[in-house]
C-alpha positions as CSV (number, residue, x, y, z in Angstrom):
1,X,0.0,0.0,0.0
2,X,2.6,2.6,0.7
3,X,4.4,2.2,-3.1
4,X,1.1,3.5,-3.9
5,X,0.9,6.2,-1.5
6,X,4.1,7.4,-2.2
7,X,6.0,6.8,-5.7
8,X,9.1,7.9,-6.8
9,X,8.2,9.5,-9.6
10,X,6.0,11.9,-7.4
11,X,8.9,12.0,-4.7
12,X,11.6,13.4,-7.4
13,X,9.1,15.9,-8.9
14,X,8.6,17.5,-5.4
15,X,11.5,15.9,-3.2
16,X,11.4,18.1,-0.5
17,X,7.9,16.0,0.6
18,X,10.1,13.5,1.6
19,X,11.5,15.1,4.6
20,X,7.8,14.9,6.4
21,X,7.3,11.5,5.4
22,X,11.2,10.6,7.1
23,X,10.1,12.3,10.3
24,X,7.0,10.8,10.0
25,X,8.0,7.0,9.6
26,X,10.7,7.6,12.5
27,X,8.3,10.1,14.7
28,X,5.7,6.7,14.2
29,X,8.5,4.4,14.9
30,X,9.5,5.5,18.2
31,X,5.7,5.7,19.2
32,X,5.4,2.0,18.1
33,X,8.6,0.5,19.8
34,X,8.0,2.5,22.7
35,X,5.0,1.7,23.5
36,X,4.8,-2.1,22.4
37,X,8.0,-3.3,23.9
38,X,8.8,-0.5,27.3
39,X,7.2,-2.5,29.6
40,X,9.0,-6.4,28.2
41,X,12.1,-6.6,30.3
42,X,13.6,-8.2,27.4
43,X,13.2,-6.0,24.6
44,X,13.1,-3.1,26.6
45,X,17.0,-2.9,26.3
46,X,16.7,-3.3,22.9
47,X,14.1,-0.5,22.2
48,X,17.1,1.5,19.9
49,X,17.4,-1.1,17.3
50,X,13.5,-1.9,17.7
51,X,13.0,1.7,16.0
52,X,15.8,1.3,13.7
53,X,13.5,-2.1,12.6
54,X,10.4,-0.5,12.3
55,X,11.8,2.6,10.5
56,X,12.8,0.4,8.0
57,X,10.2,-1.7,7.5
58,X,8.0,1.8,6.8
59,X,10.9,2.7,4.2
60,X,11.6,-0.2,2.1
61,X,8.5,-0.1,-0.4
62,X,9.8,3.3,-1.7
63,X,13.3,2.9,-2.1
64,X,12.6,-0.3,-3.3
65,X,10.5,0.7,-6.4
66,X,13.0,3.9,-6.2
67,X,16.1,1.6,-7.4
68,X,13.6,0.2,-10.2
69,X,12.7,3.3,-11.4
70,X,16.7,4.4,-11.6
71,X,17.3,1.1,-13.4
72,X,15.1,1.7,-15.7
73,X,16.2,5.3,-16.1
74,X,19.6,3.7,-17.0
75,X,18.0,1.7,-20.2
76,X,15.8,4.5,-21.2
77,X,18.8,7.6,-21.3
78,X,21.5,7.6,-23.2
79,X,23.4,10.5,-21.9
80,X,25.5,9.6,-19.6
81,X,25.1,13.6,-18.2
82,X,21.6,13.6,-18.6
83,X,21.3,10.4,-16.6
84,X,23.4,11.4,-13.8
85,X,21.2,14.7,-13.4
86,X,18.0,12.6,-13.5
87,X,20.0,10.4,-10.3
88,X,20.6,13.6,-8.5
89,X,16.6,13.9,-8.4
90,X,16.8,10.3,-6.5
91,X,19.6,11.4,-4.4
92,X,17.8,14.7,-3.6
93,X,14.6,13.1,-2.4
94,X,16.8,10.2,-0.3
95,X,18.5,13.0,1.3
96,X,15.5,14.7,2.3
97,X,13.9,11.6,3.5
98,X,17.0,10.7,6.0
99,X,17.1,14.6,7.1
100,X,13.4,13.6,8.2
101,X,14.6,10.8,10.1
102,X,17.4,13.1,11.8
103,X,14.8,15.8,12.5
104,X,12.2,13.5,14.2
105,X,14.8,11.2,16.5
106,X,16.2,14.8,17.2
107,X,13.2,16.1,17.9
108,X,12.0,13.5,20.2
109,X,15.3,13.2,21.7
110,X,15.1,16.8,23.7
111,X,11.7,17.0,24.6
112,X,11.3,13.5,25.7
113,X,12.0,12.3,29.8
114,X,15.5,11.9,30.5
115,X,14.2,8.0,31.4
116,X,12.3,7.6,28.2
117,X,15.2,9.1,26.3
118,X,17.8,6.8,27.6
119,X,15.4,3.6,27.3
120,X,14.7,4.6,23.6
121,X,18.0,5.4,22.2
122,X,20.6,3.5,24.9
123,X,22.0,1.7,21.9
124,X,22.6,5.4,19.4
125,X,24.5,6.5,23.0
126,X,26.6,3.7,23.3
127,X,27.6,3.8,20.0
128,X,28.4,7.2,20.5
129,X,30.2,6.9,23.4
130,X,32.0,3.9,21.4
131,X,32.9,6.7,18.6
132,X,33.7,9.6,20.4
133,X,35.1,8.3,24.1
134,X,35.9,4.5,23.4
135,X,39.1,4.7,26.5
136,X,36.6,5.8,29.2
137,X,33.2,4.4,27.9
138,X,31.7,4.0,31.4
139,X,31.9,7.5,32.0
140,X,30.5,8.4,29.2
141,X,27.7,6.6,29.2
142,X,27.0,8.4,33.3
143,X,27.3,11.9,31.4
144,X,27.7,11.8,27.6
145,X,28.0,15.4,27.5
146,X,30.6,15.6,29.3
147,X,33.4,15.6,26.4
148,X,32.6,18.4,24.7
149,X,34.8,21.5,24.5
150,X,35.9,23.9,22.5
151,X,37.5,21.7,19.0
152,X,40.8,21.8,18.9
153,X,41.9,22.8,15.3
154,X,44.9,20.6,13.7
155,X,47.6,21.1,11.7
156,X,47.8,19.6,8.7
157,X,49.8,16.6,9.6
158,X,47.4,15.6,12.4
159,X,44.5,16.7,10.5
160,X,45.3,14.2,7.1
161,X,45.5,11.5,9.4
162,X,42.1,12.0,11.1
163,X,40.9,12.1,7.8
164,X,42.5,8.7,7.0
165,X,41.3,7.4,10.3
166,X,37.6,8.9,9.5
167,X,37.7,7.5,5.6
168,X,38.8,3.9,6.6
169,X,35.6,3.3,8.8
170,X,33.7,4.9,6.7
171,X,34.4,2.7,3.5
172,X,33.5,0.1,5.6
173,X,30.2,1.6,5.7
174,X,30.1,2.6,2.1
175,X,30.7,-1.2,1.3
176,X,28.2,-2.3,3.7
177,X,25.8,-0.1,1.8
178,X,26.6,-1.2,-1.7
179,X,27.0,-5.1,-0.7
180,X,23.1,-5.1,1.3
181,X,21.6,-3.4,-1.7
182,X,23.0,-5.8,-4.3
183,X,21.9,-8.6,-2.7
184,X,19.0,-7.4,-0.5
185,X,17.8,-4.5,-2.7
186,X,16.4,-2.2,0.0
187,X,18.1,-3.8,2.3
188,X,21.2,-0.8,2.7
189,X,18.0,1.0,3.9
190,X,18.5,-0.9,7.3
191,X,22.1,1.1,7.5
192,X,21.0,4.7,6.4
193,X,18.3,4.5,9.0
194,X,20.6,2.9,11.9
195,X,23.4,6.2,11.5
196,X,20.5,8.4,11.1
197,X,19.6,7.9,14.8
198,X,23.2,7.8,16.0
199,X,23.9,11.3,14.2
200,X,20.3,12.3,16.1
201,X,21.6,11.1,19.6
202,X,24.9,13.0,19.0
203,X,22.5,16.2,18.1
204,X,20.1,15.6,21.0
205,X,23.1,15.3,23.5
206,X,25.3,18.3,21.6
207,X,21.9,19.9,22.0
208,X,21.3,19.3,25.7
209,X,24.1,20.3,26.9
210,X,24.4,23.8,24.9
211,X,20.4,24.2,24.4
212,X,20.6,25.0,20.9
213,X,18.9,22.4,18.6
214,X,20.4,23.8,15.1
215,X,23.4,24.4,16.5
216,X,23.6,20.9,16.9
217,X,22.2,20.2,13.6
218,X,24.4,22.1,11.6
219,X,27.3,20.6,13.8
220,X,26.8,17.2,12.4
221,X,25.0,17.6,9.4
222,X,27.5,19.9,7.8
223,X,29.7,16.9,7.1
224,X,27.1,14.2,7.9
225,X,24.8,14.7,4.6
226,X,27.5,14.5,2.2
227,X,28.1,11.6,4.1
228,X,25.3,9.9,4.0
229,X,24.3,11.2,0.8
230,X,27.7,9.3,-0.6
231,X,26.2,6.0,0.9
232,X,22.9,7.1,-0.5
233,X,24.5,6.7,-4.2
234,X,26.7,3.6,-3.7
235,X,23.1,2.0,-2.3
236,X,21.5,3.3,-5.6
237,X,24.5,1.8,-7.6
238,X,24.4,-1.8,-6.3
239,X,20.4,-1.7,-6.4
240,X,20.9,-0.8,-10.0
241,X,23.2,-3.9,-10.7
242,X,21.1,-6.3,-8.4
243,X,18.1,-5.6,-10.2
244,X,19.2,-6.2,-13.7
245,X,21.0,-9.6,-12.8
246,X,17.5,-10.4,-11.3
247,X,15.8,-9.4,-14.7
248,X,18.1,-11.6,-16.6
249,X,20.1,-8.9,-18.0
250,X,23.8,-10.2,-17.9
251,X,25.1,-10.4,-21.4
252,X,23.0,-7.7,-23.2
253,X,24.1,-4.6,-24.4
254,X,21.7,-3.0,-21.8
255,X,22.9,-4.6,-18.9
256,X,26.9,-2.9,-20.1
257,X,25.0,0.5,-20.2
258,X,23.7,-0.4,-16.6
259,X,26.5,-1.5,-15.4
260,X,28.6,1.5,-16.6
261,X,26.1,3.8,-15.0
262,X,26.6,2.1,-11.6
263,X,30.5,2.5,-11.6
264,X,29.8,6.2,-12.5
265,X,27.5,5.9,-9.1
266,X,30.4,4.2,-7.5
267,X,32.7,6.6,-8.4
268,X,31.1,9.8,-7.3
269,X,30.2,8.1,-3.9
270,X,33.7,7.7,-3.3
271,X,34.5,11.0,-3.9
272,X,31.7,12.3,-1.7
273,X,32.9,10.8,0.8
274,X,36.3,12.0,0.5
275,X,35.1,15.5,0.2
276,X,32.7,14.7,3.7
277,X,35.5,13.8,6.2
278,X,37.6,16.9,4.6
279,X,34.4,19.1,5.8
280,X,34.3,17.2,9.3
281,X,37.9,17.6,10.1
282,X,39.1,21.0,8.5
283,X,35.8,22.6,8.0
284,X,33.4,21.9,11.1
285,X,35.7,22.7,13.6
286,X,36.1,26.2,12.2
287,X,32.5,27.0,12.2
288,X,31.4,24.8,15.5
């Protein structure tokens, strides 16, 4: 029912739509998880990854008729330019779906109890204590806000090897993403969803502590949806390829003009990415 609620074609011509529909699903999500599983004393420590599921579940009818429609696109268009302009309308409508997912666990991360807060999203704050504190976990976890300070700016020695520090876990990632949707189609849905509510616990606590929402927002989304967006691309890539093997394609002179497309996909991901831990490590700390 939802691919017919919401269609891709519709959701490229006004993309923007998409962000109330991410805040929506994750807004809807939280509701769900929170109050289905609080009260289970097994699945109430689990509650995090419960709204990651359920986010997901809401998600993967669109993107999963939104990789047919690109592969399709790919037959159709012979420009290579003029295909990579009609993939940024994808891209743009992806982007403002996860910014609606950020916006909602954000959202619902301030104004919520501190208890309900810290039952919901116990797993986004580990992991960010994991990220940002991993030699003294335990105290982060008793006052996650406690780190933050003034950021130190690098010099360029120090600051090239953050950014090789920040690109070799982030590949990983960018793997992740194009591996699940080759062989799951939606299925790198599950790991665009999972670092949109880490990025919102990170915003929620930044937030918190300095009682400024967008100064939050623009503190992690300044490099975090170029980011994203680069895992967005490499998701649409191997969705792409998955789809025509499925179809029978392999071996026609369609499926090479597919296939090309998807390494041009693969390509700009990369350097997206590239370009988003330059932003995080030379850029952000400037600004925040």
């Amino acid at each position: 029912m939802l691919e017919t609620l919401l269609n891709p074609k519709k959701a490229e011509r006004k993309p923007w739509e998409m962000l109330i529909i991410g805040a929506l699903y994750a807004a809807l999500s939280v509701v769900i998880a929170d109050f289905l599983f609080s009260k289970n004393f097994v699945f109430e420590k689990h509650i995090g990854m419960l709204i990651v599921f359920f986010t997901v579940i809401f998600s993967i009818p669109f993107f999963f008729y939104m990789i047919k429609y690109e592969e399709e696109k790919g037959i159709r268009i012979e420009s290579e330019r003029g295909l990579l302009k009609e993939h940024a309308k994808a891209l743009a409508a992806l982007s403002f779906l996860f910014i609606g997912y950020v916006i909602a666990f954000s959202v619902l991360f301030i104004i919520l109890p501190s208890e309900t807060v810290n039952r919901n999203f116990r797993t986004q704050i580990e992991t960010y204590c994991i990220i940002n504190n991993r030699f003294d976990i335990e105290q982060c976890l008793a006052n996650p806000v406690s780190g933050y300070s003034k950021n130190v700016h690098l010099n360029v020695k120090e600051g090239m090897n953050r950014v090789a520090a920040i690109l070799s876990n982030n590949f990983y990632v960018l793997l992740f993403s194009l591996f699940f949707s080759f062989l799951f189609g939606a299925g790198a849905i599950f790991i665009l969803v999972w670092n949109a509510s880490v990025i919102a616990a990170a915003i929620g606590l930044f937030a918190r502590s300095h009682a400024n929402l967008l100064l939050g927002f623009g503190r992690y989304m300044l490099h975090g949806l170029p980011e994203i967006a680069s895992y967005f691309i490499v998701a649409l890539a191997g969705g792409i390829i998955g789809s025509a093997l499925i179809k029978q394609e392999f071996g026609r002179e369609r499926f090479w003009r597919i296939l090309e497309d998807s390494l041009d996909l693969i390509i700009l991901g990369l350097l997206v990415l590239i370009i988003s831990a330059f932003i995080e490590v030379f850029i952000t700390p400037i600004i925040f």
